[in-house]
C-alpha positions as CSV (number, residue, x, y, z in Angstrom):
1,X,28.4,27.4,19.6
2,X,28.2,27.2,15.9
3,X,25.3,25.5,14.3
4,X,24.8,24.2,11.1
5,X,20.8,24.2,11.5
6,X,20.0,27.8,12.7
7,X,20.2,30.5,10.4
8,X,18.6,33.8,9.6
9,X,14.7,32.3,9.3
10,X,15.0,29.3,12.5
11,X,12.9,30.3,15.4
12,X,14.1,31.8,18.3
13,X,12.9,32.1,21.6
14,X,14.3,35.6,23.6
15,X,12.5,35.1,26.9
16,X,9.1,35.2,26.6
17,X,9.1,36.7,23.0
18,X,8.7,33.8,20.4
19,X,10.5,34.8,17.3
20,X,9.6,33.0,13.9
21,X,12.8,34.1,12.9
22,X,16.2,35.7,13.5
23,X,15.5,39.0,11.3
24,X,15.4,42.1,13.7
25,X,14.0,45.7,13.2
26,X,16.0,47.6,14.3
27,X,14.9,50.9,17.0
28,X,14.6,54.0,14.0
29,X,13.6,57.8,14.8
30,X,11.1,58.4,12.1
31,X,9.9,61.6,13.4
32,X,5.9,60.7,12.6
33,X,4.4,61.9,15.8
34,X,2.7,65.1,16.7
35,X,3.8,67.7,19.1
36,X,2.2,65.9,22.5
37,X,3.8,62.7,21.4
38,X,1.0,60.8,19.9
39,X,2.3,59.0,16.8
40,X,0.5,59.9,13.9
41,X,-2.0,58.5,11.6
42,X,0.9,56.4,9.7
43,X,2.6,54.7,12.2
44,X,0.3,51.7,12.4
45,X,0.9,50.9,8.8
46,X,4.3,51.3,8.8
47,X,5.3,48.8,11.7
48,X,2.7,46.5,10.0
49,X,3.8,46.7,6.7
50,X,7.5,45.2,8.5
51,X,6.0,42.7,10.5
52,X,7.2,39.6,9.0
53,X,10.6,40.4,10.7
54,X,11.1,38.4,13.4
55,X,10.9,40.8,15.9
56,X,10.1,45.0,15.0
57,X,11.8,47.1,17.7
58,X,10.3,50.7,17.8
59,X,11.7,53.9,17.3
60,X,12.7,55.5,20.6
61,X,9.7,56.6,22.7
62,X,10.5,59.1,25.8
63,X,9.0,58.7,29.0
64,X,8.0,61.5,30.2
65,X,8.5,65.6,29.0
66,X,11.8,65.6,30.3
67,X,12.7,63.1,28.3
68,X,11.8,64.6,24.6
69,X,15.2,65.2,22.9
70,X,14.1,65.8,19.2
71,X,10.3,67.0,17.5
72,X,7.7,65.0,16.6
73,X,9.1,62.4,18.2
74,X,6.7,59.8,20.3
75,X,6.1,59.5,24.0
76,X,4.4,56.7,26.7
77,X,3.0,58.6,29.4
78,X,-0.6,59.7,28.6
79,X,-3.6,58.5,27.7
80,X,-3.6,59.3,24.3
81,X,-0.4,57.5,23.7
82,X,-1.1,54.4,25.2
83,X,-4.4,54.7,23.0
84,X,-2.3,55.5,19.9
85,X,0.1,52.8,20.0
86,X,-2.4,50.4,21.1
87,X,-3.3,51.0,17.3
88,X,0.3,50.2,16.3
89,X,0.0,46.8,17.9
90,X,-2.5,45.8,17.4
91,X,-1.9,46.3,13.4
92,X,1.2,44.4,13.6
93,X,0.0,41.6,16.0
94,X,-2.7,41.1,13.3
95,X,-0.2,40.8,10.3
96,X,1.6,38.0,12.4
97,X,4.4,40.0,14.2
98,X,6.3,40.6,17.4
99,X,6.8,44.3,18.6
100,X,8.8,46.1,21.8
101,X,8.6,49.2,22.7
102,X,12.2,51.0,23.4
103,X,12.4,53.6,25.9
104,X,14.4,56.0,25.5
105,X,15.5,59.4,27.8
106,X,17.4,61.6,25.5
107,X,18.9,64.0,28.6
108,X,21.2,66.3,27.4
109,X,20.6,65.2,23.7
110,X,17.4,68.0,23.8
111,X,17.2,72.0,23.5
112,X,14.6,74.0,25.9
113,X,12.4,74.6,23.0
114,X,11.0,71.1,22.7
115,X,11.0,70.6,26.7
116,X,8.1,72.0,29.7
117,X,8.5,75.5,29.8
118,X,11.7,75.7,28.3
119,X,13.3,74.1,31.2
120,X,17.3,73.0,30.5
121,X,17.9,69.5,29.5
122,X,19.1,66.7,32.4
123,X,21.9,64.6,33.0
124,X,24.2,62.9,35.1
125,X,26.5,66.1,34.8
126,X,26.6,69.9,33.5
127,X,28.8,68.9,30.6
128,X,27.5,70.1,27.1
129,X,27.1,68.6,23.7
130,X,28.6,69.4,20.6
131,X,26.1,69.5,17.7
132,X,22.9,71.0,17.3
133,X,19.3,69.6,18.6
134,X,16.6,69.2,16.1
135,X,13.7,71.2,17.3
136,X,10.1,72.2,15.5
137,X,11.8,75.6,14.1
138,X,14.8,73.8,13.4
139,X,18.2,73.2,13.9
140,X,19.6,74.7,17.7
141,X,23.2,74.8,18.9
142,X,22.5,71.8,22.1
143,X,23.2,74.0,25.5
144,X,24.6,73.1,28.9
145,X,22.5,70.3,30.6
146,X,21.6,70.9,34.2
147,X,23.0,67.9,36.4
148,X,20.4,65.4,37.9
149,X,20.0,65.9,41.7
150,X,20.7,62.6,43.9
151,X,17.2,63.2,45.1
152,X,15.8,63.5,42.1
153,X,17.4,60.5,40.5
154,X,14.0,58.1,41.5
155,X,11.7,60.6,40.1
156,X,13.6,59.7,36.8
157,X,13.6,55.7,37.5
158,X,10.0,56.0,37.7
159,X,9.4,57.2,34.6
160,X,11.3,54.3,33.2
161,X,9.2,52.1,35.0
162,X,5.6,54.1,34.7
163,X,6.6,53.9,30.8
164,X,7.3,50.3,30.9
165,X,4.1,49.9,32.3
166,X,1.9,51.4,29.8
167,X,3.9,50.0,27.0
168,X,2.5,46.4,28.0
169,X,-1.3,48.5,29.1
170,X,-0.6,49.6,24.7
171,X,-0.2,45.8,23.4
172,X,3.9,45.8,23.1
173,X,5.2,42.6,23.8
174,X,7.8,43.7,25.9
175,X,10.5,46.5,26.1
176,X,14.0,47.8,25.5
177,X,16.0,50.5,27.5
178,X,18.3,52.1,25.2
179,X,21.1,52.4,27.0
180,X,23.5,53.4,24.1
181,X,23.6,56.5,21.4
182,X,24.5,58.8,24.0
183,X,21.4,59.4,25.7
184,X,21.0,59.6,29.6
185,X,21.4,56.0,30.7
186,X,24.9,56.3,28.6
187,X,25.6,59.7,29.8
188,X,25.3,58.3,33.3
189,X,27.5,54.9,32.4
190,X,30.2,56.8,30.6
191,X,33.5,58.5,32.2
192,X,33.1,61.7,29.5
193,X,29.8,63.0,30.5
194,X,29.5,61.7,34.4
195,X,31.9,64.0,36.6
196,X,29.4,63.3,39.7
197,X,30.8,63.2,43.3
198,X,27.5,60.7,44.6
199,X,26.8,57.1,44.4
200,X,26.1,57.5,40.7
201,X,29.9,59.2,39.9
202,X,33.6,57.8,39.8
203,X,33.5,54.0,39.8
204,X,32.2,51.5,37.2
205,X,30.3,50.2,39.4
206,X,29.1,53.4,40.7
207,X,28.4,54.7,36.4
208,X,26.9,52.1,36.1
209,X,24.2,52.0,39.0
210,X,21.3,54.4,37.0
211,X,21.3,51.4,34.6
212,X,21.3,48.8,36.6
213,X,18.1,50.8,38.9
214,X,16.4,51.8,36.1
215,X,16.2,47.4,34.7
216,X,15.4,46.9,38.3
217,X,12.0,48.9,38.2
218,X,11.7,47.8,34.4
219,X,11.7,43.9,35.7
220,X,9.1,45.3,38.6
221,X,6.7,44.9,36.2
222,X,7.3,42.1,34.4
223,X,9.8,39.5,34.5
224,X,13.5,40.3,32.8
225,X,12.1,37.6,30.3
226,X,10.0,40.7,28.4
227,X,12.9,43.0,29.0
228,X,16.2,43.6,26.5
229,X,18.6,46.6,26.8
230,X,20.6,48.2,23.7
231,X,24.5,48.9,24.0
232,X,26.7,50.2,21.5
233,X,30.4,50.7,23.3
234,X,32.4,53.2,21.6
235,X,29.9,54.2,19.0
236,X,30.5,58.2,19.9
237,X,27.5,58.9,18.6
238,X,26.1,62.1,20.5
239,X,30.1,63.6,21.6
240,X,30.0,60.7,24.3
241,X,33.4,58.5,25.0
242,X,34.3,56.5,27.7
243,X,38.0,56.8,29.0
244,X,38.1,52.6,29.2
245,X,35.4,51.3,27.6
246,X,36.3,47.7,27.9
247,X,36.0,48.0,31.8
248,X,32.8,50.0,31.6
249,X,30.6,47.4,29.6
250,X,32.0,44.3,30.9
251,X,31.1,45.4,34.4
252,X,27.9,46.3,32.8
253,X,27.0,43.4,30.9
254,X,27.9,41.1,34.2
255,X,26.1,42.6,36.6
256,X,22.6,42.2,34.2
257,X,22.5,38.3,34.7
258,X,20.9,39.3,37.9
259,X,17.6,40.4,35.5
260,X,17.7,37.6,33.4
261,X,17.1,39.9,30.5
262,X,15.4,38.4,26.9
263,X,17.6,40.0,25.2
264,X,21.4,41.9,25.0
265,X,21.4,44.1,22.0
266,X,24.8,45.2,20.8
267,X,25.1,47.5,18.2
268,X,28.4,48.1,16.9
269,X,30.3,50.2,14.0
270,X,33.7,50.6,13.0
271,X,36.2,48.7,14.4
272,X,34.7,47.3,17.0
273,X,33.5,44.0,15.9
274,X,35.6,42.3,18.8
275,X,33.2,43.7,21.5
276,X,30.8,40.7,20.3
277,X,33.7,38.2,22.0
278,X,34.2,40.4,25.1
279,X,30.2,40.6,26.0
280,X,28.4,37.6,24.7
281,X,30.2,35.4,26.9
282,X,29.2,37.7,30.1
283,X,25.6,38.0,29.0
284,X,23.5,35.4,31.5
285,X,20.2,36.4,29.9
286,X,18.5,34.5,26.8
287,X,19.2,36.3,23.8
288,X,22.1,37.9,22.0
289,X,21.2,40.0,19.1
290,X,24.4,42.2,17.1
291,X,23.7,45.0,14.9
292,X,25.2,47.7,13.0
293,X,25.7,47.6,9.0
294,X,24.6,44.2,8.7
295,X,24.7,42.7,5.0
296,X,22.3,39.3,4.9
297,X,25.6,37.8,4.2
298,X,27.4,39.3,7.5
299,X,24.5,38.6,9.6
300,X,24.1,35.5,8.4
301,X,27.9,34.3,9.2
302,X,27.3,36.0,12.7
303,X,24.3,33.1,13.3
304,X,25.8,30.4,12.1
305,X,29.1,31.0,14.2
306,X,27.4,31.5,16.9
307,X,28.3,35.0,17.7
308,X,24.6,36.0,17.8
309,X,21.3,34.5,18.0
310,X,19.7,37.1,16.0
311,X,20.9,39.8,13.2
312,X,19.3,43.7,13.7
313,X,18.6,45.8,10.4
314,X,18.5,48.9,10.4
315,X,18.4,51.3,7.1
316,X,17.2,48.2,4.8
317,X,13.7,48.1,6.3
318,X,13.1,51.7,5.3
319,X,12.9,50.5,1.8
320,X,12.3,47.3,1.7
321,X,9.4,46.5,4.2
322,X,9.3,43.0,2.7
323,X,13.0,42.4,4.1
324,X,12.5,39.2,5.1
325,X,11.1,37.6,1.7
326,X,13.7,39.8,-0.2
327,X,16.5,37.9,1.9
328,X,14.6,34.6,1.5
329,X,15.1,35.0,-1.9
330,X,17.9,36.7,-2.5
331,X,16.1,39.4,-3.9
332,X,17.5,43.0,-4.5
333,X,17.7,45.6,-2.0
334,X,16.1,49.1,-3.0
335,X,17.7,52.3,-1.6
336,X,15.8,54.7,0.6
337,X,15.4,58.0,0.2
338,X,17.0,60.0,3.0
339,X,15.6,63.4,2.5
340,X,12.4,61.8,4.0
341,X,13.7,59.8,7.2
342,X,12.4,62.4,9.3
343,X,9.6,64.7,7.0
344,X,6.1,64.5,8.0
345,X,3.8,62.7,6.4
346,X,3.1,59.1,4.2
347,X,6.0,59.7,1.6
348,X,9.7,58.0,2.3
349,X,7.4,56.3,5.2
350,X,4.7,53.9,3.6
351,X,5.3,54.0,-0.2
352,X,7.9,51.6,-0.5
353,X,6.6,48.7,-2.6
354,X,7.4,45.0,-1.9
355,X,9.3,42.7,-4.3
């Protein structure tokens, strides 16, 4: 319901995660990490440098090898990783902010160049990409995935769930399963890319199944109160369409009340706005956040009309790591430099100057 009283900077509690305000990082691929997955010696300070937003989602991180889909791109399932972003969190706990941790398998969004001995990529079906995979030599035309076996299916929900683990063993304050972009929890859900003949083919409800397992090991280990999930229906991002898209996440967004999630995260673009109407209603978790092209003035409006609880930025926090203040005060909003989204090293990554 609309309310007069909350805005961008009121609190907000999403399950278990205490919000000091409504501001949301949105998940980024930075590309910072090293080839085993370990993000680099930047990372800390650029999470804390954006920790006055409410709540900092990270970049996709893949849970196991399979799961890489792009270089220098970070993982959760060593060691090293967990001791690595142990650093990140702990940097932005101590400036005052809230982090998760997004998991994310890329499936057939990968190339064998960046996976264990050049195996193929996974997915729900053999059905290839168009588009080219960003690898460590460069650009590669994507090639036929290899369809997931039904036995082999748990072997992936571990992973989920393994990853989940360690992302609370490395300080995060809770996680996110991207299931949107394309990636392998959308190639399962969505009609274009899952041709299968099993209990994870044909039906909604059957499409939507991997999802709904993979949340179910994710709330294993801890409560659906430290757990969101990211949609973004008809975004086509990644040559991925679902012949009735409606159906599909209405079904989907239903059936996760059973989790009592902290958080739905819906991003949308284009004309798609009315997807907010369709799923906030369904959503019987805590929190519903709404991204995509957000203005302070559009997200804002969202809030106060109760469409969302909280507004996620995406682009903006490049530049402006000061976000926050800049929309407290109405500040300017610098432009960032897209030639270094994904470049090694500090520049385009940490050199932004506040306000």
């Amino acid at each position: 319901m609309p309310n007069k009283e909350t805005d961008l900077f009121s609190n907000l509690y999403a399950g278990a995660l205490d919000l000091k305000n409504r501001i949301v990082m949105a998940p980024m691929t930075r590309s910072r990490a090293d080839d085993a997955g370990i993000p680099g010696p930047h990372v800390a300070t650029y999470y804390a440098q954006r920790a006055t937003a409410g709540l900092i989602i990270s970049e996709g991180v893949y849970p196991c090898p399979m799961g890489r889909g792009y270089a220098r791109t970070p993982g959760m399932f060593t060691e090293e990783q967990v001791d690595a972003w142990l650093a990140v969190t702990d940097a932005v706990h101590a400036a005052g902010g809230r982090i998760v941790m997004q998991v994310m398998h890329a499936g057939r969004i990968s190339h064998p160049d960046l996976l264990p001995d050049g195996a193929l990529p996974v997915s729900a079906s053999a059905v290839r990409p168009e588009g080219e995979a960003f690898t460590q030599e460069g650009m590669k035309p994507f090639v036929t995935p290899r369809a997931l076996e039904t036995h082999e299916i748990p072997d992936v929900i571990e992973d989920f769930r393994i990853a989940t683990s360690l992302a609370f063993e490395a300080g995060f304050d809770g996680v996110e399963l991207h299931a949107a972009s394309g990636y392998l929890a959308e190639q399962f859900l969505c009609s274009s890319t899952n041709q299968r003949t099993d209990q994870y083919g044909g039906s909604v409800e059957n499409r939507a199944r991997f999802i709904l397992e993979v949340l179910e090991a994710m709330t294993s280990v801890r409560s659906g109160d430290y757990i969101g999930i990211k949609l973004a229906p008809e975004m086509g991002f990644n040559h991925i369409h679902d012949d009735n898209p409606r159906e599909t996440y209405c079904h989907l967004v239903e059936q996760l009340g059973y989790f009592r999630l902290a958080y739905l995260h819906v991003a949308l673009f284009g004309d798609h706005g009315h997807y907010h109407d369709l799923l906030r209603p369904r959503f019987k978790g805590d929190a519903y956040l709404a991204g995509g092209g957000l203005t302070q003035e559009t997200g804002e409006a969202l809030i106060r009309s109760g469409a969302a609880d909280a507004a996620v930025y995406g682009t903006p926090f490049i530049a402006n790591p000061d976000l926050v203040e800049r929309f407290r005060r109405h500040g300017p909003l610098a432009e960032a430099d897209r030639s270094t989204f994904y470049a090694p090293g500090p520049e385009g990554y940490i050199d932004y100057p506040p306000l």
